[in-house]
C-alpha positions as CSV (number, residue, x, y, z in Angstrom):
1,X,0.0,0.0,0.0
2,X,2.6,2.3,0.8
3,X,4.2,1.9,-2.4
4,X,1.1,2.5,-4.1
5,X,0.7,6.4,-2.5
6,X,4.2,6.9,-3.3
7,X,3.8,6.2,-6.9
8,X,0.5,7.9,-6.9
9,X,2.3,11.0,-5.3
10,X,4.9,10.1,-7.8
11,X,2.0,10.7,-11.0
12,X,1.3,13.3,-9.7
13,X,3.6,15.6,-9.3
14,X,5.6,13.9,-12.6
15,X,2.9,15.1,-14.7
16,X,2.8,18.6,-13.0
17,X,6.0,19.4,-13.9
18,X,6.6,17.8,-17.1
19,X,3.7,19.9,-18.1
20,X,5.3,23.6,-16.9
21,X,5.9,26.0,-20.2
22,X,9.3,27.1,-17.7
23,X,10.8,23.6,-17.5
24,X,11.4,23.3,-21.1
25,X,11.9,27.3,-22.1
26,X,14.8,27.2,-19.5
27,X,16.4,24.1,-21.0
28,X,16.1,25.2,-24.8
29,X,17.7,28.7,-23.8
30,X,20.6,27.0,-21.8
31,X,21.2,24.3,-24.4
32,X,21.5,27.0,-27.5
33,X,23.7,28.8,-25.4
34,X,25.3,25.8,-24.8
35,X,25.6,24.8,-28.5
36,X,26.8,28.2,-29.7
37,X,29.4,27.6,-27.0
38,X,30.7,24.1,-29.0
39,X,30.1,25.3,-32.0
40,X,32.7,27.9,-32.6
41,X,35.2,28.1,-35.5
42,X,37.6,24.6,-34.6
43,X,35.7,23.8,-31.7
44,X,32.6,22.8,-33.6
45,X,31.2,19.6,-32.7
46,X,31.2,18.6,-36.4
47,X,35.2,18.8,-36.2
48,X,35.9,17.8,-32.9
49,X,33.7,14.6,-32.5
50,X,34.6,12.7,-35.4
51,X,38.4,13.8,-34.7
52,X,37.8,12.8,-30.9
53,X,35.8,9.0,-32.1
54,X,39.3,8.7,-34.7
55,X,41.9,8.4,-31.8
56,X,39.9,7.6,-28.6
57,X,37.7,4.4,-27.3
58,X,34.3,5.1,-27.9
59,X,33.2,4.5,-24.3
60,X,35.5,7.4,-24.1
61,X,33.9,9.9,-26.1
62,X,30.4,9.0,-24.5
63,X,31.8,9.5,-20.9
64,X,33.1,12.8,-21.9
65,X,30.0,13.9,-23.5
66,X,28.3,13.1,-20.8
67,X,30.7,14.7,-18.2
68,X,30.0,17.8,-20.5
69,X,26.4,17.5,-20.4
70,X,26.4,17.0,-16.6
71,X,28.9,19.8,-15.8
72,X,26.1,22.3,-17.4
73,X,22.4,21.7,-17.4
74,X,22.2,20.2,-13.5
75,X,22.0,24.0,-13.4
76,X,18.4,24.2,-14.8
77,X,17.3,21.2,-12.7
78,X,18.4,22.8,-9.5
79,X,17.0,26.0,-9.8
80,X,13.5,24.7,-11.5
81,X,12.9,22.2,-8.9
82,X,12.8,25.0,-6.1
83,X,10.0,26.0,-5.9
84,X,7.9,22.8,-5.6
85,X,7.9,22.6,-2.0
86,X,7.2,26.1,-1.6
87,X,4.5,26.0,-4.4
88,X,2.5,23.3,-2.2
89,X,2.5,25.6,1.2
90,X,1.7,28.7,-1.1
91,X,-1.5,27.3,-2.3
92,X,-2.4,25.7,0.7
93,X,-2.2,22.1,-1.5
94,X,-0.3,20.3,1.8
95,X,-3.1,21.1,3.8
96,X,-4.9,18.6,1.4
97,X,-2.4,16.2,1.9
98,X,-2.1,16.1,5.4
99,X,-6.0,14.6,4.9
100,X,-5.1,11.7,2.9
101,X,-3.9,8.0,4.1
102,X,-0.3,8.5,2.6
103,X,2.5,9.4,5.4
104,X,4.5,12.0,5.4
105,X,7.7,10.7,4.2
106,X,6.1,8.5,1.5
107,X,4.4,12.0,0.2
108,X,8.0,13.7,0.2
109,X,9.9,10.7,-1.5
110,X,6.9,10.7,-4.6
111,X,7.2,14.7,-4.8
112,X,11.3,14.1,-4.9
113,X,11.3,11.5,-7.2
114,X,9.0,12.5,-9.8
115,X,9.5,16.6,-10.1
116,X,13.3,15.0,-10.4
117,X,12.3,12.9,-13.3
118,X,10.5,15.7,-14.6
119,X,12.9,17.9,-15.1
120,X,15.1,15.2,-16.4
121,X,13.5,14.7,-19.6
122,X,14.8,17.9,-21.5
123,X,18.3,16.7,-20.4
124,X,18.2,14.0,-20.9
125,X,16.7,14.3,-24.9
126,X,19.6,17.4,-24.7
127,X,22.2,14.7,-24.4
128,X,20.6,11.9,-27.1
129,X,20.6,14.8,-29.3
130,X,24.2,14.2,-29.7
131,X,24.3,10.9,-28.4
132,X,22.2,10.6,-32.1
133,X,24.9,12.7,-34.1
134,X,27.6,9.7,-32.6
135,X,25.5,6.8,-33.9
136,X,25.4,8.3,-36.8
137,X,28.9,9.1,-37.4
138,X,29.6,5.5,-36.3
139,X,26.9,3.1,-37.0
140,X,27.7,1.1,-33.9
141,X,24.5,0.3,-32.1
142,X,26.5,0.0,-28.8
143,X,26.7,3.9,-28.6
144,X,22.9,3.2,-27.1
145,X,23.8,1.2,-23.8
146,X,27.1,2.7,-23.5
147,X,25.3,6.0,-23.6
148,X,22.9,5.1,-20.6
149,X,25.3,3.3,-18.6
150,X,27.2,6.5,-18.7
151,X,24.6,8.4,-17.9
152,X,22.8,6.3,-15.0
153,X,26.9,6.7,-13.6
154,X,28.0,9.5,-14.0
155,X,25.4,12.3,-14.2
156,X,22.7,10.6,-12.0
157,X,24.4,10.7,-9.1
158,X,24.8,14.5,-9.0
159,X,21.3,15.0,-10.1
160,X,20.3,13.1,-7.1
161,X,22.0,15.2,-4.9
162,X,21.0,18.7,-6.3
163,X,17.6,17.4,-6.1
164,X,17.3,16.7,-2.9
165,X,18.9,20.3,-1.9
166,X,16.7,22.1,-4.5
167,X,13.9,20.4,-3.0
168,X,14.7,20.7,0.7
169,X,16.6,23.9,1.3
170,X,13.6,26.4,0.1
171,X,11.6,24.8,3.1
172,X,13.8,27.3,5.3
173,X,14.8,29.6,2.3
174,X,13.9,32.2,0.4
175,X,13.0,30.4,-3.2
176,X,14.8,32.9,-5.3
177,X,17.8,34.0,-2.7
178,X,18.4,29.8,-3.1
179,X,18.2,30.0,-6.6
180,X,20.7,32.9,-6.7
181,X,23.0,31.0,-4.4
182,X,22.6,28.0,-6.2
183,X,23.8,29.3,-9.7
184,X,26.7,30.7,-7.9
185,X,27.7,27.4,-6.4
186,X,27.0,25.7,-9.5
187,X,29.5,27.8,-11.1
188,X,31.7,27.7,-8.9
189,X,32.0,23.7,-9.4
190,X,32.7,24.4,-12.9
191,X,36.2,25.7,-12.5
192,X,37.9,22.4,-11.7
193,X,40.5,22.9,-14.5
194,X,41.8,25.6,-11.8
195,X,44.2,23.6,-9.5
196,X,44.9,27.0,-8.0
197,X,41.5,27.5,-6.7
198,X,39.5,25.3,-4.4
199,X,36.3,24.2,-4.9
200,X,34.2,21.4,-4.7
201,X,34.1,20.3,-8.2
202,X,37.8,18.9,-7.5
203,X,36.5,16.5,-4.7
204,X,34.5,13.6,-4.1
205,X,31.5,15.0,-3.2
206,X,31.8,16.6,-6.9
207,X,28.0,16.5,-8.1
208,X,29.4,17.3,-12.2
209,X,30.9,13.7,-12.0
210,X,34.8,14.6,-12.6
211,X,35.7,11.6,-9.9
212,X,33.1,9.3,-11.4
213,X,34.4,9.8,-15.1
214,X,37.8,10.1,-14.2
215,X,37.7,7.1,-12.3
216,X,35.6,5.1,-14.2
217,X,36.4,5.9,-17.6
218,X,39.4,7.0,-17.8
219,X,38.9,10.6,-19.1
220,X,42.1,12.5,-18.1
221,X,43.8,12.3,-21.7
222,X,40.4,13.7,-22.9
223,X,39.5,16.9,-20.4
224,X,43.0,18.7,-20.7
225,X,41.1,21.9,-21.4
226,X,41.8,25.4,-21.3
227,X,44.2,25.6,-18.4
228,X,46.0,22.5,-19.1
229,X,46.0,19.0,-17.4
230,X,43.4,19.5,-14.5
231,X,45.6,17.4,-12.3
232,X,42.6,15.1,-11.0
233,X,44.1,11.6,-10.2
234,X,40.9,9.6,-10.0
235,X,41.0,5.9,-9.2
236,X,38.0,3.4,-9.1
237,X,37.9,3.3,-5.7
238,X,37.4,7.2,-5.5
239,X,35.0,6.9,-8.3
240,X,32.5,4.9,-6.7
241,X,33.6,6.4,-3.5
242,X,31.7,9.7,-4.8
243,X,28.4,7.5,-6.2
244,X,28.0,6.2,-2.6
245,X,28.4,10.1,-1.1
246,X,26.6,11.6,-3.4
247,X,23.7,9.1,-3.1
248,X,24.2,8.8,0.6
249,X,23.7,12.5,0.9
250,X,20.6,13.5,-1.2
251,X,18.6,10.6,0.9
252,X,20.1,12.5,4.4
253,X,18.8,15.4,2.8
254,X,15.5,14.3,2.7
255,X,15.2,12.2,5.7
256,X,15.7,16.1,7.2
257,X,13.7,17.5,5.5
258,X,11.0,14.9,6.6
259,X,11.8,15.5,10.4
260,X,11.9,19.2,9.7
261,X,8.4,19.3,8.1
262,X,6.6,16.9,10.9
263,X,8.4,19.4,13.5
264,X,7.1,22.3,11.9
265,X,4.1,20.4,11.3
266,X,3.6,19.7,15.1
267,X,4.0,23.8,16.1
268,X,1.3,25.0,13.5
């Protein structure tokens, strides 16, 4: 029974947000800002991926598209799934719930879990947009499972975990002071080609994925980038190190937010 209210709440809240005209403007402005980005002068994708698929593994390429992928448009998902929580108290919707058989927790976990998957959809067709241009280019079927495995490893992970804060921090924040304060952090994870500066997109708890990749799949001779050799020695071990954290840390996340709300619940 309890799974059934979760994957009602689940439904629910999937189809609310699939269906918001602001989920998918967001990602179509970030992703052609995004493709204007790759697709300068030698740095068009045209020239670069089939140089890229003539002197690397496959698996390669794939990891470091998604590593791209993940290192940019977490952004939207952070700062769209904000306001849910918010949205629910506003219009006086959790009252409602409060009347219904469902507990708490199994309420929270369906709203988590399907505004996350949501907002995952215009990534995720973002990222088989090119993931179609490598098939092409290749005509190796394979690029399909090696393209979700990649995915499920390395960008999951971190969307689990900015999901979890984008849901639970506005419960005690301003929404658009923790959308401000997320874009800022989410940038600031994007300079790990700076050794000289520290950040958390050079550690473990990395939610872009640079461990998992680098770890996994073996990306260093790939992401030398602007500024050089990034100087990320990533091992297996550290790789899955960062899945379990990551993981580990958006389900905290919400189990706090649970006990927050039943607290807050209890003073009303």
């Amino acid at each position: 029974m309890t799974l059934h209210y979760m994957l009602g709440a689940l439904r629910y809240e999937f189809r609310m947000q699939v269906r918001r005209p602001t989920v998918w403007i967001t990602f179509i402005v970030i992703t052609i800002l995004l493709l204007l980005e790759f697709n300068q002068g030698q740095d068009s994708l045209n020239i670069t991926l089939p140089a890229t698929l003539a002197h690397y593994p496959l698996l390669s390429v794939i990891a470091d598209w998604t590593l791209n992928v993940n290192t940019y448009l977490p952004l939207c998902i952070g700062a769209l799934l904000a306001g849910r929580l918010p949205r629910d108290r506003r219009t006086k919707v959790d009252e409602l719930f409060t009347t219904m058989p469902a507990t708490l927790n199994v309420r929270l976990f369906g709203k988590y879990l399907g505004s996350m998957l949501a907002t995952l959809i215009p990534m995720f067709l973002v990222y088989f947009g090119v993931i179609g241009y490598i098939l092409y280019l290749t005509h190796n079927i394979m690029v399909i499972p090696l393209a979700l495995e990649t995915f499920a490893v390395i960008a999951l992970p971190g969307v689990l975990f900015v999901s979890a804060f984008s849901i639970a921090c506005p419960a005690i924040m301003w929404v658009p002071l923790y959308q401000f304060l997320f874009i800022c952090y989410w940038f600031w994870n994007t300079l790990w080609f700076h050794k000289e500066l520290f950040n958390l997109g050079r550690t473990i708890l990395s939610p872009i994925g640079v461990y998992i990749a680098f770890g996994f799949y073996g990306l260093g001779p790939l992401e030398t980038g602007p500024h050089g050799d990034p100087g990320i020695h990533a091992t297996p071990l550290l790789a899955g190190a960062s899945i379990l954290l990551l993981v580990g840390s958006a389900l905290l996340v919400m189990f706090v937010l649970e006990r927050f709300l039943k607290w807050r619940q209890a003073r009303l």
